[in-house]
C-alpha positions as CSV (number, residue, x, y, z in Angstrom):
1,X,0.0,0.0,0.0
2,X,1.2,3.6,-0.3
3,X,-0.6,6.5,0.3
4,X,1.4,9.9,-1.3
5,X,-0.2,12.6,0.6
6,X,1.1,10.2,3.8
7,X,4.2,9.8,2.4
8,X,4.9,14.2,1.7
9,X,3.7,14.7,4.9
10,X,5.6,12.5,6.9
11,X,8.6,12.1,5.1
12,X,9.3,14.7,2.4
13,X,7.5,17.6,4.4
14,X,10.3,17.3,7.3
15,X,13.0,17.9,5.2
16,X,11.9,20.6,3.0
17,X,10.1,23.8,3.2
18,X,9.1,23.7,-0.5
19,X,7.6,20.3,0.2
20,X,5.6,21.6,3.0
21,X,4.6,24.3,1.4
22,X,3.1,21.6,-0.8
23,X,1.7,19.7,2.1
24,X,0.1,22.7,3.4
25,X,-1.9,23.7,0.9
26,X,-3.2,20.2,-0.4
27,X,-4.0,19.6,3.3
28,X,-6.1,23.0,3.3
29,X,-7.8,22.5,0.3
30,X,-8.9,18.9,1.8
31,X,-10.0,20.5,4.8
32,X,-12.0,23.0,3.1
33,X,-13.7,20.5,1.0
34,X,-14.6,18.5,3.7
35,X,-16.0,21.5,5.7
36,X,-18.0,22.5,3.1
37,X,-19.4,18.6,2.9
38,X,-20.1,19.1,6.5
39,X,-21.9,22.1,6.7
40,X,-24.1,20.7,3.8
41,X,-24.7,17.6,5.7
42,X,-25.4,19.7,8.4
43,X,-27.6,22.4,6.5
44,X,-29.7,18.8,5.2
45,X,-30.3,17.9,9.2
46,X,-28.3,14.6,8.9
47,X,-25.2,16.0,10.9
48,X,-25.0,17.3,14.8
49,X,-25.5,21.4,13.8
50,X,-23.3,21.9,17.1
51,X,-20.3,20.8,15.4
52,X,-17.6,23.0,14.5
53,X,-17.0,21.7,11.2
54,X,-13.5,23.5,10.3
55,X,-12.1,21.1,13.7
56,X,-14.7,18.5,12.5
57,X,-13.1,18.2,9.0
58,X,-9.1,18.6,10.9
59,X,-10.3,15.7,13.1
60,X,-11.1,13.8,9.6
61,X,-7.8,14.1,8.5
62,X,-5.8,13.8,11.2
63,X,-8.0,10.7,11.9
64,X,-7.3,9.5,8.5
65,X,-3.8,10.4,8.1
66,X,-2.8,8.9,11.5
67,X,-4.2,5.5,10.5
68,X,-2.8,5.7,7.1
69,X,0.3,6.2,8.9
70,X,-0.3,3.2,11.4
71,X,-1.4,1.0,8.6
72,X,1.4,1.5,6.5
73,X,3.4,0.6,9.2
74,X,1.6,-2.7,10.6
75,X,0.0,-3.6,7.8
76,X,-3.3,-3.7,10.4
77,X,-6.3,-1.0,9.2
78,X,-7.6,-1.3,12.8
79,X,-6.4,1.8,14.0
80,X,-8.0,3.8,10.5
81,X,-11.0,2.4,11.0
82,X,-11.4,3.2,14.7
83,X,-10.4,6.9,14.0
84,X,-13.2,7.2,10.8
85,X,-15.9,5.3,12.9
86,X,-15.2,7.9,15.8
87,X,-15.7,10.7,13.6
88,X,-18.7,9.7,12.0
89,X,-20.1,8.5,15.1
90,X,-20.0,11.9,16.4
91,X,-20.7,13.6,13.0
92,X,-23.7,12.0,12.1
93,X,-26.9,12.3,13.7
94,X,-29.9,9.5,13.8
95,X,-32.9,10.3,11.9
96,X,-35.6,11.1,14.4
97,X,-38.0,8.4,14.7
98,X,-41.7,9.1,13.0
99,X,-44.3,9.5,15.5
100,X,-47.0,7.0,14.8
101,X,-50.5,7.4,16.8
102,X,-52.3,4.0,16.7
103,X,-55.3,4.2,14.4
104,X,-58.1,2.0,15.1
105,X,-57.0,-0.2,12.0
106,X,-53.6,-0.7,13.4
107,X,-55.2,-2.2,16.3
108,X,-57.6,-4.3,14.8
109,X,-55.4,-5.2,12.1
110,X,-53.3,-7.5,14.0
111,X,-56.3,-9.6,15.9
């Protein structure tokens, strides 16, 4: 496996400004995309509106970066996944449940 943005960041970005000059900017403009997927989501009532979503989407990254990181290393995807789930856990928000009154033919409908 090999992820490049993983690979400028951790490697390449170290040793050179002009490389994370690089880094910077492809990170920003990944963050900014994912913001503006989050305030979308949010804006459609399927994400928690008290999120901040410029840390929600740095979380994101730094979730998914740090498990890229761990997986190219092991080889395991365990840490990844745990980060993502965490995220989303907190992200996205249960549909509320529809309030159903019994009618009389719900009631008579199962005798």
């Amino acid at each position: 496996m090999h992820c490049p943005l993983a690979v400028l960041i951790a490697d390449i970005g170290r040793y050179s400004p002009d490389a994370q000059a690089v880094s910077a900017h492809l990170v920003t403009r990944w963050q900014q995309s994912l913001r503006s997927g989050i305030e979308s989501t949010q804006a459609a009532g399927e994400a928690d509106p008290d999120l901040n979503p410029e840390l929600t989407a740095a979380a994101i990254i730094a979730a998914i970066e740090g498990g890229m990181t761990i997986l190219l290393s092991t080889g395991s995807a365990e840490h990844l996944e745990a980060g993502l789930n965490f995220c989303l856990d907190r992200l996205l928000v249960e549909p509320p449940l529809k309030s159903h009154t019994a009618t009389r033919a719900d009631l008579t409908a199962s005798v």
